[in-house]
BALOBA-1460 file (C-alpha; in Angstrom, 3 decimals):
// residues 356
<rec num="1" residu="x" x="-10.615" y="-23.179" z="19.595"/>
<rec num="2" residu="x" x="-7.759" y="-20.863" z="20.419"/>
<rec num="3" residu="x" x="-7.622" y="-17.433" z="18.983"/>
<rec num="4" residu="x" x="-4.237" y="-18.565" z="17.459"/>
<rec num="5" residu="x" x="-5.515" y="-21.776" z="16.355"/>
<rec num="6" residu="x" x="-8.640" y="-19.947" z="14.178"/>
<rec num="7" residu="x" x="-5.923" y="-17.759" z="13.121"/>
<rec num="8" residu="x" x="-3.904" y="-20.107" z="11.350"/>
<rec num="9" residu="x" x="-6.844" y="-21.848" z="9.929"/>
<rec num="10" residu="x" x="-8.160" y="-18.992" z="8.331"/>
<rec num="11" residu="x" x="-4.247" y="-18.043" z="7.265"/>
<rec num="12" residu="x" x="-4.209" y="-21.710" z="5.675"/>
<rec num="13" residu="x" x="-7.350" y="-21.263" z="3.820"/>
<rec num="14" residu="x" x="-7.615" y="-17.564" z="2.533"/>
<rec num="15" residu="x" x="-3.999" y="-15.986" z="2.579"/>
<rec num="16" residu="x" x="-2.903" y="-18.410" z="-0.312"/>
<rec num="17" residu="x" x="-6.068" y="-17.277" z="-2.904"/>
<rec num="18" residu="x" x="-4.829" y="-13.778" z="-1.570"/>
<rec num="19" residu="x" x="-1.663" y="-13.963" z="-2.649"/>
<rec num="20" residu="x" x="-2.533" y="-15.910" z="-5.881"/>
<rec num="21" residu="x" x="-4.759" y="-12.598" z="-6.582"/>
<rec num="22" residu="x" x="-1.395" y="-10.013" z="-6.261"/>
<rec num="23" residu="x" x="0.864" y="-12.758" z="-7.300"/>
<rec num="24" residu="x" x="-1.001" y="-14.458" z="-10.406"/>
<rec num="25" residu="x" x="2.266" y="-16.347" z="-11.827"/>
<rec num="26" residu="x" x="2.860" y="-18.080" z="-8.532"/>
<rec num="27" residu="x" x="2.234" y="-21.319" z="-7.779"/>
<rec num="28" residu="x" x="2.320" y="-24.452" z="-4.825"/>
<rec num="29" residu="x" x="1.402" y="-21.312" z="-1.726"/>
<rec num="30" residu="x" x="1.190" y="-22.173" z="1.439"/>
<rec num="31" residu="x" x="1.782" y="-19.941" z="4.467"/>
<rec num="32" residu="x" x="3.509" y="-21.617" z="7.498"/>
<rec num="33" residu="x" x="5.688" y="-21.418" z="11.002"/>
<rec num="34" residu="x" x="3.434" y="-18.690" z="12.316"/>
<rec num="35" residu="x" x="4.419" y="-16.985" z="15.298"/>
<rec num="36" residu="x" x="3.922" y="-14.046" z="17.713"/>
<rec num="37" residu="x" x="6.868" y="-11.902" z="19.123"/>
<rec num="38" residu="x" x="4.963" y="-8.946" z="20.488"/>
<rec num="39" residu="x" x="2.140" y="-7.208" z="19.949"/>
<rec num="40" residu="x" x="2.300" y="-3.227" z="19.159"/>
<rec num="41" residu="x" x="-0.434" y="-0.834" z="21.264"/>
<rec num="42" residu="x" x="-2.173" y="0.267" z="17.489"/>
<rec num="43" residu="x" x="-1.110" y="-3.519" z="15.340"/>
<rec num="44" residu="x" x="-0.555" y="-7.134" z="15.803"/>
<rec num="45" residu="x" x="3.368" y="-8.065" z="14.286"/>
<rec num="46" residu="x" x="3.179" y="-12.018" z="13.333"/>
<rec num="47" residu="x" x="5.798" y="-13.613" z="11.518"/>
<rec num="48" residu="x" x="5.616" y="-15.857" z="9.016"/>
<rec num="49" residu="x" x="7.291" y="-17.911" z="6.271"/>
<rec num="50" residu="x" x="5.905" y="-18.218" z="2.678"/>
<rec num="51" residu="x" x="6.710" y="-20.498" z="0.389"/>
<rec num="52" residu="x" x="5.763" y="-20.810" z="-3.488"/>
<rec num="53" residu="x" x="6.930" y="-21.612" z="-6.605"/>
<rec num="54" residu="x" x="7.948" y="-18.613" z="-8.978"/>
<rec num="55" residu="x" x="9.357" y="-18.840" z="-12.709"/>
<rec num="56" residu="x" x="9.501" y="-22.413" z="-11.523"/>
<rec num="57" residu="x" x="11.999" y="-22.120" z="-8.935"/>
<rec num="58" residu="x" x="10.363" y="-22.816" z="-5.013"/>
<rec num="59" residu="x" x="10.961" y="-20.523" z="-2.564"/>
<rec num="60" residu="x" x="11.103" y="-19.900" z="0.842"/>
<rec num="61" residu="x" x="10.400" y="-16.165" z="1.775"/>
<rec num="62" residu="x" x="10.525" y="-14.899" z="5.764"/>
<rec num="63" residu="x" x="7.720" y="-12.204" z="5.829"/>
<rec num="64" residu="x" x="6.074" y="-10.128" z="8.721"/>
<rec num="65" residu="x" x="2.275" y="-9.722" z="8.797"/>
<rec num="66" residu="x" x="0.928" y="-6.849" z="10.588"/>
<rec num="67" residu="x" x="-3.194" y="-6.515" z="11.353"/>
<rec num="68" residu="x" x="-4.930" y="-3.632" z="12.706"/>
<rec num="69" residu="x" x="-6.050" y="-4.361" z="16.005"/>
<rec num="70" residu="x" x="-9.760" y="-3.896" z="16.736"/>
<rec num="71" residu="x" x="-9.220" y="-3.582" z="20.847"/>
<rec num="72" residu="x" x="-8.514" y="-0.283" z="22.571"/>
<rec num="73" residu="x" x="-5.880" y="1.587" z="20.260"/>
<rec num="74" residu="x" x="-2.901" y="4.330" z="21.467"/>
<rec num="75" residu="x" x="-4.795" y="6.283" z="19.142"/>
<rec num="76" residu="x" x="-8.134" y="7.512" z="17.785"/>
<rec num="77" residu="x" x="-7.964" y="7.403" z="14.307"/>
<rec num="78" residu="x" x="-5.524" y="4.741" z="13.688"/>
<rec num="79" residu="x" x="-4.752" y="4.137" z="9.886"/>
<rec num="80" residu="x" x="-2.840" y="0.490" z="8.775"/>
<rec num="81" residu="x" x="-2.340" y="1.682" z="5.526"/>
<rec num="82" residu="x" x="-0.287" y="5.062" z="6.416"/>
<rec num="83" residu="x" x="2.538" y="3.105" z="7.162"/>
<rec num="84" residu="x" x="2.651" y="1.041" z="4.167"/>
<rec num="85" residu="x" x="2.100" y="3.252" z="1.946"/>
<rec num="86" residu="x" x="4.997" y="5.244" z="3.390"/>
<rec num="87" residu="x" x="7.375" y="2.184" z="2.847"/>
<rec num="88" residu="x" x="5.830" y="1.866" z="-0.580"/>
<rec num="89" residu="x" x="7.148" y="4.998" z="-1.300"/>
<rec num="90" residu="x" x="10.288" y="5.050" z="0.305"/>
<rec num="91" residu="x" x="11.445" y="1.527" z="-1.655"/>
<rec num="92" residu="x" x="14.651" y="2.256" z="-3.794"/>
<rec num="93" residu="x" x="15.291" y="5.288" z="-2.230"/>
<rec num="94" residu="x" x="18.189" y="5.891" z="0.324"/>
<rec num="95" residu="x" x="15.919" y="5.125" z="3.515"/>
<rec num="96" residu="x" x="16.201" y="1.466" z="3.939"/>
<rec num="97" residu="x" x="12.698" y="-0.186" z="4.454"/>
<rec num="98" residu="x" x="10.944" y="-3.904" z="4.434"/>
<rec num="99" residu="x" x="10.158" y="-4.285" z="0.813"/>
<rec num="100" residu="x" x="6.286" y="-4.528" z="0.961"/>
<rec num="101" residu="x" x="4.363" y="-7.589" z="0.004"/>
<rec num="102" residu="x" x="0.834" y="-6.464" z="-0.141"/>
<rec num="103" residu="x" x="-1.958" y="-4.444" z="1.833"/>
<rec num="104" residu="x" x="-5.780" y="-5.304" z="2.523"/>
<rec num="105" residu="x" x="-7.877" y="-2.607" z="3.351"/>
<rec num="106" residu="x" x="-11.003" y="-4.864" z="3.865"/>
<rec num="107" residu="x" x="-11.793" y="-7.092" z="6.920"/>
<rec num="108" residu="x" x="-12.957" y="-9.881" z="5.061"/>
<rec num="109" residu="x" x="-10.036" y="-12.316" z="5.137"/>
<rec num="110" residu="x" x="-9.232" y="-11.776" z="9.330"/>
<rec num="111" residu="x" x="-11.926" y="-9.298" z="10.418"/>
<rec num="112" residu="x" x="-9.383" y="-6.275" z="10.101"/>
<rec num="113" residu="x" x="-7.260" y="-4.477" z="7.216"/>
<rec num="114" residu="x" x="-3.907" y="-6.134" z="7.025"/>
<rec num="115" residu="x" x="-0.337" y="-6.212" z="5.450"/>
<rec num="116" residu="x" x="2.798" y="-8.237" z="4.614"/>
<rec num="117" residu="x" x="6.081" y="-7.073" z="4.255"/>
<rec num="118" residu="x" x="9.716" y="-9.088" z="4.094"/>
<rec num="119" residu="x" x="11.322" y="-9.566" z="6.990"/>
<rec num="120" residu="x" x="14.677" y="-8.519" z="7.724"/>
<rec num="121" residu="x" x="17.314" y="-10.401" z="9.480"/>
<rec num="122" residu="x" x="19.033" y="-8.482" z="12.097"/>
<rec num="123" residu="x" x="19.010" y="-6.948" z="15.999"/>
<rec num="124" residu="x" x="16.533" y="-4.142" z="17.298"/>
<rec num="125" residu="x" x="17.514" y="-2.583" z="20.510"/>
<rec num="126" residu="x" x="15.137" y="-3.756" z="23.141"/>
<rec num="127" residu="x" x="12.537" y="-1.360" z="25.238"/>
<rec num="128" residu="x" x="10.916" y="-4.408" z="27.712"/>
<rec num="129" residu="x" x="13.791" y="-4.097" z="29.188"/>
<rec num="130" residu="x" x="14.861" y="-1.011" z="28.013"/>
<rec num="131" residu="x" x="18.038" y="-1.420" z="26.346"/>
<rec num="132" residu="x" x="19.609" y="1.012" z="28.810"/>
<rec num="133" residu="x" x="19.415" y="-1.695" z="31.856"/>
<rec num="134" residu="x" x="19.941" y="-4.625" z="29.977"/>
<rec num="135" residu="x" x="20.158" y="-6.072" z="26.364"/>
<rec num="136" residu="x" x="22.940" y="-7.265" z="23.745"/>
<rec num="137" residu="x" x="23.831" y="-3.613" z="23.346"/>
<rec num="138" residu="x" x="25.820" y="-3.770" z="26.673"/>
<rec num="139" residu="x" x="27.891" y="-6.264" z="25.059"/>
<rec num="140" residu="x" x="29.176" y="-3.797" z="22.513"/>
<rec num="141" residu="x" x="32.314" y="-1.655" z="22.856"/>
<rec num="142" residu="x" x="31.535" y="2.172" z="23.387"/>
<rec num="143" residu="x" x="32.919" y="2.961" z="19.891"/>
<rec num="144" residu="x" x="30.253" y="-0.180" z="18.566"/>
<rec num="145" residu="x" x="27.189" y="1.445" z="20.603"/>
<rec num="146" residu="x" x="28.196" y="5.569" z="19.232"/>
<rec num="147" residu="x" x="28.170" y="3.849" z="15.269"/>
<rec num="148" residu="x" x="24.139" y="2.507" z="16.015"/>
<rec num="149" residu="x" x="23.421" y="5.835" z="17.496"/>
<rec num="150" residu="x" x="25.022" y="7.799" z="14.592"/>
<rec num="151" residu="x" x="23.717" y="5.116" z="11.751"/>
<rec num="152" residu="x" x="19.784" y="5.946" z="13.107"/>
<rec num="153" residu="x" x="21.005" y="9.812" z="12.820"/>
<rec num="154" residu="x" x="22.265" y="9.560" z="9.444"/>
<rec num="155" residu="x" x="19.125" y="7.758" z="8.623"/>
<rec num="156" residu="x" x="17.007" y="10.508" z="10.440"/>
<rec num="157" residu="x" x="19.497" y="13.116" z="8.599"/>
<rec num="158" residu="x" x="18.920" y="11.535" z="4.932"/>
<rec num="159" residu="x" x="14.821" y="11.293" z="5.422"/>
<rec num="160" residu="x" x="14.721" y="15.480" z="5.041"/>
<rec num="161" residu="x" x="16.345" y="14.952" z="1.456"/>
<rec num="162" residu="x" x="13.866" y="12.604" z="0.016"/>
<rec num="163" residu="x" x="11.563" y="14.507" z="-2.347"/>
<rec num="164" residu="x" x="8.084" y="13.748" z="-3.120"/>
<rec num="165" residu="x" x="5.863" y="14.549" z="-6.273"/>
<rec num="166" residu="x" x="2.655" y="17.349" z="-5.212"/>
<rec num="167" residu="x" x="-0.562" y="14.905" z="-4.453"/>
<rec num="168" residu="x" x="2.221" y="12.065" z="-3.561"/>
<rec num="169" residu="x" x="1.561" y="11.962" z="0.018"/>
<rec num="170" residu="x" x="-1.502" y="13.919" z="0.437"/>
<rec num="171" residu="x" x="-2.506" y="11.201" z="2.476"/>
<rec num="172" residu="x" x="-0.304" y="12.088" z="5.700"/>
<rec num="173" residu="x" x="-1.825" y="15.875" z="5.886"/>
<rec num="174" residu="x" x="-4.278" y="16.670" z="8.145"/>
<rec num="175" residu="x" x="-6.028" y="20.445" z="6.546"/>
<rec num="176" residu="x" x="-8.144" y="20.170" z="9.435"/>
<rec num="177" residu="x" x="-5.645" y="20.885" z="11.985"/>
<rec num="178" residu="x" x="-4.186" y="24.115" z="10.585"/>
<rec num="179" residu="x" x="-2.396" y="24.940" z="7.368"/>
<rec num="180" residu="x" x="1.258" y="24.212" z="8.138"/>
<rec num="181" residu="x" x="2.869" y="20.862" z="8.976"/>
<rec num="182" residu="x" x="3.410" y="22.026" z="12.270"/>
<rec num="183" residu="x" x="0.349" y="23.422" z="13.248"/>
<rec num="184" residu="x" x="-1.092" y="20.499" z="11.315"/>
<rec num="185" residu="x" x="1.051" y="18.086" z="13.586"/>
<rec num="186" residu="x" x="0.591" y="20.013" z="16.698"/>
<rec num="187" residu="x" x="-2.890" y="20.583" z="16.572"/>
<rec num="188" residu="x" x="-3.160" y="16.048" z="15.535"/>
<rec num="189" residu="x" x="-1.472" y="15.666" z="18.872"/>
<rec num="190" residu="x" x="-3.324" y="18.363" z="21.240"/>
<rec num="191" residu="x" x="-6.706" y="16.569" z="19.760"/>
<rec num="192" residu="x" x="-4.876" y="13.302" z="20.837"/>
<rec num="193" residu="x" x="-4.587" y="15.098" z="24.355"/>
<rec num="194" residu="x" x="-8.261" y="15.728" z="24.460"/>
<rec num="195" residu="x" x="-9.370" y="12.330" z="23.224"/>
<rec num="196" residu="x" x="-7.101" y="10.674" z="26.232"/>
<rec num="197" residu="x" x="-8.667" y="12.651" z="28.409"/>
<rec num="198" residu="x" x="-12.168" y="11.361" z="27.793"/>
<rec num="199" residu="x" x="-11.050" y="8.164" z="28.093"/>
<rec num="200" residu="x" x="-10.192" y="8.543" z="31.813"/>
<rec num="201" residu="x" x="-9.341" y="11.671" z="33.449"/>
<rec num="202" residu="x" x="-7.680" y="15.821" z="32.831"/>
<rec num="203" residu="x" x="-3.986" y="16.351" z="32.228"/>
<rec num="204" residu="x" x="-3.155" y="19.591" z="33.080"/>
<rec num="205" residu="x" x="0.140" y="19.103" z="32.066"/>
<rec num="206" residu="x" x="-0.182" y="18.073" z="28.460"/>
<rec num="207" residu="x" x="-3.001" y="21.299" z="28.229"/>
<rec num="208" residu="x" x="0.426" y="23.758" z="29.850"/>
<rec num="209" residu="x" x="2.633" y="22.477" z="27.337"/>
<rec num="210" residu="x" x="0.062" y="22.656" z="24.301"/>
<rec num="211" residu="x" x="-0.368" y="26.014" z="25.255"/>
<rec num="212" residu="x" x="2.952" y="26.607" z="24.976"/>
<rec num="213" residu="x" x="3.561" y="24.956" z="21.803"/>
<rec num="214" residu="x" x="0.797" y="27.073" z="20.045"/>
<rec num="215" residu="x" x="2.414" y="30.163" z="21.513"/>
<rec num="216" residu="x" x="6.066" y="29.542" z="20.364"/>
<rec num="217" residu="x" x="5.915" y="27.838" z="16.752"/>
<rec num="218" residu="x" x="8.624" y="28.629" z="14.577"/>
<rec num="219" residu="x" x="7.677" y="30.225" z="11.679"/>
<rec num="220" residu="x" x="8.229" y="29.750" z="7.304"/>
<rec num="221" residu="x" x="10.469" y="26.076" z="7.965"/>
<rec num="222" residu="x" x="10.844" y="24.029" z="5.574"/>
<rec num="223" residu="x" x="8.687" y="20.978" z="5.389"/>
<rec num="224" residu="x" x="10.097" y="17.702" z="4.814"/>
<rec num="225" residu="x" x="8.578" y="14.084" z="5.314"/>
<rec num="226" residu="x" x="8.874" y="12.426" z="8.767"/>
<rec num="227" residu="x" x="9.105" y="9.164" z="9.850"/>
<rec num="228" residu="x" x="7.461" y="10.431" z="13.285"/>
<rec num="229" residu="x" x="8.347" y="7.399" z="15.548"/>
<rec num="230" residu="x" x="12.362" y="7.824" z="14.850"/>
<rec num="231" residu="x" x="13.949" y="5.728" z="17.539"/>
<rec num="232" residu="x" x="16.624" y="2.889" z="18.156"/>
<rec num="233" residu="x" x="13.855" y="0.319" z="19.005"/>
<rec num="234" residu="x" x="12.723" y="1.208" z="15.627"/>
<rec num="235" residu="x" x="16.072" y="0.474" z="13.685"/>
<rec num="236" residu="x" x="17.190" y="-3.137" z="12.416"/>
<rec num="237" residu="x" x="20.910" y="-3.908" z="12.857"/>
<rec num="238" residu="x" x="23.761" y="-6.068" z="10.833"/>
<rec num="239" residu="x" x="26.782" y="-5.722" z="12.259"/>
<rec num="240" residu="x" x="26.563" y="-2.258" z="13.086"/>
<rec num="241" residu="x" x="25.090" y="-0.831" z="9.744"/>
<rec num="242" residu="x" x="21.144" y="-0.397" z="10.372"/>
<rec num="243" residu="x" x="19.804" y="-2.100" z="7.433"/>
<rec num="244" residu="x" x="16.069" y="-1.342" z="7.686"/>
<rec num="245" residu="x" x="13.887" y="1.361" z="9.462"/>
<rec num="246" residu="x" x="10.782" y="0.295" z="10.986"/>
<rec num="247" residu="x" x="6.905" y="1.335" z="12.035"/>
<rec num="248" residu="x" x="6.070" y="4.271" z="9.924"/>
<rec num="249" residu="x" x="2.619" y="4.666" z="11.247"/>
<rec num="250" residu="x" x="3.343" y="8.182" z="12.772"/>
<rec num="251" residu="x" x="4.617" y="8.873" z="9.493"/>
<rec num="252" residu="x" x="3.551" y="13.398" z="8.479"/>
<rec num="253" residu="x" x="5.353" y="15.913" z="7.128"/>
<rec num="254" residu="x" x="6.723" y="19.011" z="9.773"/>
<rec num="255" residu="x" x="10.449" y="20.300" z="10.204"/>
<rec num="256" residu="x" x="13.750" y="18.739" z="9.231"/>
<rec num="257" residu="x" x="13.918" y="18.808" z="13.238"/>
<rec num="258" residu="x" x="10.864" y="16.741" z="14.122"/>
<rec num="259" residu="x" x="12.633" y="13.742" z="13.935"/>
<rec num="260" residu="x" x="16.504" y="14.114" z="15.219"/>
<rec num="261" residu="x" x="14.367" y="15.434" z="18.193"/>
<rec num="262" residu="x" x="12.226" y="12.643" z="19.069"/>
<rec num="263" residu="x" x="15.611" y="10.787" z="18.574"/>
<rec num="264" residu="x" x="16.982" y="12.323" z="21.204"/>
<rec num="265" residu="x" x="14.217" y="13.184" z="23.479"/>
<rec num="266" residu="x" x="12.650" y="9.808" z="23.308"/>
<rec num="267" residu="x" x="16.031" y="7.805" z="24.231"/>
<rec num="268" residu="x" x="16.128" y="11.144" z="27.112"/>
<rec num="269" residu="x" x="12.783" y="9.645" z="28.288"/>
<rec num="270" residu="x" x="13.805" y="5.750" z="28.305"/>
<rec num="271" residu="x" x="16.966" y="6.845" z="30.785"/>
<rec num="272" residu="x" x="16.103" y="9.988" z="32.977"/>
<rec num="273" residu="x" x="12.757" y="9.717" z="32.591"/>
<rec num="274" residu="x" x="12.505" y="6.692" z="34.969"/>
<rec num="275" residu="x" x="15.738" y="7.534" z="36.821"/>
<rec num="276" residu="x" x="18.444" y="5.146" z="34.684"/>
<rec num="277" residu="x" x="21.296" y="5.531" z="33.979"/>
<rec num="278" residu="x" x="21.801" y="6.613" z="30.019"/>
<rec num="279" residu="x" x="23.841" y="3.567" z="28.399"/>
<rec num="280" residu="x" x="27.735" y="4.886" z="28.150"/>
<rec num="281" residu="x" x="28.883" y="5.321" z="24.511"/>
<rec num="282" residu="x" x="25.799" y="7.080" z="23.410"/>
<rec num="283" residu="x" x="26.703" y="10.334" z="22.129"/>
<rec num="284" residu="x" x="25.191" y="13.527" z="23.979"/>
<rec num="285" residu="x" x="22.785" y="16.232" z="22.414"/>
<rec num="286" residu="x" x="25.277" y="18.259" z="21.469"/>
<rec num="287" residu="x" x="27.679" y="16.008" z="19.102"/>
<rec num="288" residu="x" x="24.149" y="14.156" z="17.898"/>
<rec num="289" residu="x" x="22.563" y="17.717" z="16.588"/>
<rec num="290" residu="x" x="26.299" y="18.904" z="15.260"/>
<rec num="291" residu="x" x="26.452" y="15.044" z="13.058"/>
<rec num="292" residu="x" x="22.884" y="15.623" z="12.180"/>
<rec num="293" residu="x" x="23.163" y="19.233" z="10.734"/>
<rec num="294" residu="x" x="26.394" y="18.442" z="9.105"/>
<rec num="295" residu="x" x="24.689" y="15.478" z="7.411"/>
<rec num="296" residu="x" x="21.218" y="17.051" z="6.409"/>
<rec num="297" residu="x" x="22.287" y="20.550" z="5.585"/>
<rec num="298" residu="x" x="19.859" y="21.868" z="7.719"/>
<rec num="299" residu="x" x="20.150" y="24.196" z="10.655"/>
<rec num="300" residu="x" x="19.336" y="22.509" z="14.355"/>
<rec num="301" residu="x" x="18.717" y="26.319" z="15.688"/>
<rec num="302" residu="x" x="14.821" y="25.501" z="16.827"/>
<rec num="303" residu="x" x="15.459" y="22.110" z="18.434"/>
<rec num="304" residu="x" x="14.327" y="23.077" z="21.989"/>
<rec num="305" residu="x" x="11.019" y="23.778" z="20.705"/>
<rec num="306" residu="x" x="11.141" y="19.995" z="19.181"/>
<rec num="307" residu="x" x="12.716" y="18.809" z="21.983"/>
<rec num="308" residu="x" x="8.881" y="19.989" z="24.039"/>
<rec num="309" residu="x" x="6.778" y="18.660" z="21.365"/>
<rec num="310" residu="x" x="8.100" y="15.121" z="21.253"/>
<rec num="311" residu="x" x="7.946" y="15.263" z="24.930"/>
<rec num="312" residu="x" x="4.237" y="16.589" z="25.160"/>
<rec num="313" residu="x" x="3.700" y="13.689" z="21.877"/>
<rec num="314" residu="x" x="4.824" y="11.040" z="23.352"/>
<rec num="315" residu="x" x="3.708" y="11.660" z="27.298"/>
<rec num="316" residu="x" x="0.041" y="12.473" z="25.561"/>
<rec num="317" residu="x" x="0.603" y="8.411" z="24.334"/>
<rec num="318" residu="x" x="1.783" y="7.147" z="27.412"/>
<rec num="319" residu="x" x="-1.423" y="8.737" z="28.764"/>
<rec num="320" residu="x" x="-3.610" y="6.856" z="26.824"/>
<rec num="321" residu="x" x="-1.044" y="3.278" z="27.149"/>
<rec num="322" residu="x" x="-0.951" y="3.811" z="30.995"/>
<rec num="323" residu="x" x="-5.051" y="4.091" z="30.635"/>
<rec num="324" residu="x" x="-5.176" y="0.950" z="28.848"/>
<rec num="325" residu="x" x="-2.808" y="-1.230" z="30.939"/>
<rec num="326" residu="x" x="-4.245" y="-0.136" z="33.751"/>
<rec num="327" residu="x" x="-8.359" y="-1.123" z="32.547"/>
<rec num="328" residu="x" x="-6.745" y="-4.144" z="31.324"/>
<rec num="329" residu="x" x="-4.827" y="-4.910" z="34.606"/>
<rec num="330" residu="x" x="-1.547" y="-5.001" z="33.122"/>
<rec num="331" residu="x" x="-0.100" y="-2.277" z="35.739"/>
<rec num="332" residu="x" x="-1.820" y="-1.680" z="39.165"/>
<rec num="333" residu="x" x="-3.972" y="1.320" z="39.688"/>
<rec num="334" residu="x" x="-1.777" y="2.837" z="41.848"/>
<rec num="335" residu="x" x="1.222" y="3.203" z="39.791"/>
<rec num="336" residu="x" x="-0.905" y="5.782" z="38.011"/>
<rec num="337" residu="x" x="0.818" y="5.174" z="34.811"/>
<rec num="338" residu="x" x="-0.756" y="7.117" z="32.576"/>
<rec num="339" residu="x" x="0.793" y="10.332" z="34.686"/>
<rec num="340" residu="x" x="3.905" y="8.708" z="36.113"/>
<rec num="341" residu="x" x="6.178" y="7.253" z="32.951"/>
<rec num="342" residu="x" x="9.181" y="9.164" z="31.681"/>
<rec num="343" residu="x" x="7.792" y="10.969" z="29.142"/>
<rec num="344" residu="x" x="5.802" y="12.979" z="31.883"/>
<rec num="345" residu="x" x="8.890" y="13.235" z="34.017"/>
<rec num="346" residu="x" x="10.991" y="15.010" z="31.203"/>
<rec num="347" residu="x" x="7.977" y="16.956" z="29.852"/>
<rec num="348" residu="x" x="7.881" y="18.395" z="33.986"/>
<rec num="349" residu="x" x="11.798" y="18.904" z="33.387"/>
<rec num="350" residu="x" x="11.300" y="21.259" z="30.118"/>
<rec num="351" residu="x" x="8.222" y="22.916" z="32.022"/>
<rec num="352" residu="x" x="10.800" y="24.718" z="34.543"/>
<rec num="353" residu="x" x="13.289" y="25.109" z="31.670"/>
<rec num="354" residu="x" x="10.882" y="27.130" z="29.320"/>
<rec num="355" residu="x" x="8.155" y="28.013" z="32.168"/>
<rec num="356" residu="x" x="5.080" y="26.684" z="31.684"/>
């Protein structure tokens, strides 16, 4: 039998006694139209249709159900439940999530934790192909493609102004990195360095630019929560107005900064990073850090040093990705992916800038 086909067997026979236990006043569940549009490097995304009866009206609800996958991971330590609990917290507040459905922590029902969430009707810009080659943003106007780019800024913008109760989100610190967010953050992300490297081979060019980083943290900033993976490929579209913000799995606390940078720097490393042209009508650094400070109140004085840490974060993932595709023969050997992807190339760009 087909991995799919055991899938949706044990779907039919243990997700509706599931839901029954969080739902009790539902009736007539049954879980069907299961498909698979892509699979994540750290989850498997399924969608799926539920329908039941409720207050004795039926009902047909489009959700998403996300598992934990048990192959090799982008990361060490990955944790399921970080990013629903983050959405969990974030529902009725100004950050537009996926309501959230339910979370397993156990393995009993499909061998790993798993969640469900609503799904939300809209477009995602694309990254295979990256939206700046191809992709139903090129069939925007220039004004169309700024107001996406500015709507994921705002979002990034309103995130620093969300407060949290003490104990709230104790779950996203990491003590044993340091005692700040950032050194907390930092020091998550040069033990991700380390842990890559065991997996296949040195990177002296993550260790120059962790050096750096410990050398030039800013000091006493404020510390607000993070969505940590704060991209376009992340945001869900409806005529123009994103509508939902997605995969909170990086999800921490740091600077008002750490995300409007790994907005930019990330969308810098899906263009220039492989040598493409960046998509015309996306505003520049400049006029996105002047909407974002005028937005979140807060000052974007420190952004080249977040500008190097989502460069060193994200080419310290790519090194363990290009590891993986390559053992699993997705990419050649000699492409050497897990050193040559765009996150490297801009990382080598802000090495000559700041000199390491």
């Amino acid at each position: 039998m087909k991995p799919v086909d055991t899938l949706i067997n044990k779907i039919s026979k243990y997700l509706p006694l599931w839901t029954k236990d969080q739902y009790p006043d539902a009736e007539n569940i049954s879980f069907n139209n299961l498909r698979n549009p892509a699979q994540g490097y750290s989850n498997e995304t399924w969608l799926i249709d539920l329908s039941w009866t409720k207050a004795g009206v039926p009902e047909v609800l489009p959700l998403v159900l996300r598992m934990q996958q048990n192959q090799a991971s982008a990361y060490r330590d990955y944790d399921l439940s970080i990013q629903y609990r983050c959405m969990q917290f974030l529902q009725g507040s100004k950050i537009s999530v996926p309501k959230v459905f339910g979370y397993e922590a156990s393995s009993q029902l499909f061998g790993t934790p798993f969640y469900l969430m609503e799904r939300v009707d809209g477009l995602v810009p694309n990254e295979n192909p990256l939206y700046h080659v191809e992709g139903w943003l090129h069939g925007l106007s220039l004004d169309e493609r700024s107001k996406l780019w500015f709507e994921g800024l705002h979002c990034c913008a309103k995130l620093t102004q969300v407060n949290w109760s003490e104990g709230e989100l104790d779950f996203l610190k990491r003590p044993e990195f340091g005692q700040t967010a950032l050194a907390q953050i930092v020091g998550y992300f040069g033990d991700h360095m380390i842990w890559a490297e065991s997996l296949n081979r040195p990177y002296p060019h993550l260790h120059r630019a962790y050096d750096w980083l410990l050398a030039h943290q800013p000091q006493g900033e404020p510390e607000v929560l993070c969505w940590g993976d704060a991209k376009l490929g992340n945001c869900v579209y409806q005529d123009g107005v994103l509508v939902s913000a997605l995969d909170w799995e990086g999800a921490h606390f740091g600077s008002p900064l750490m995300d409007v940078a790994w907005w930019i720097t990330i969308d810098r490393c899906l263009s220039e990073g492989y040598g493409i042209p960046r998509l015309e009508g996306l505003p520049n650094t400049e006029v996105s850090l002047k909407y974002w400070e005028n937005i979140s109140g807060f000052s974007a004085e420190n952004f080249y040093y977040y500008e190097v840490f989502s460069a060193f974060k994200l080419a310290s993932i790519m090194a363990r990705i290009g590891t993986i595709y390559t053992q699993t023969g997705k990419v050649p050997a000699e492409y050497e992916m897990d050193i040559n992807n765009g996150a490297a190339a801009i990382l080598a760009k802000l090495a000559k800038q700041h000199h390491f």
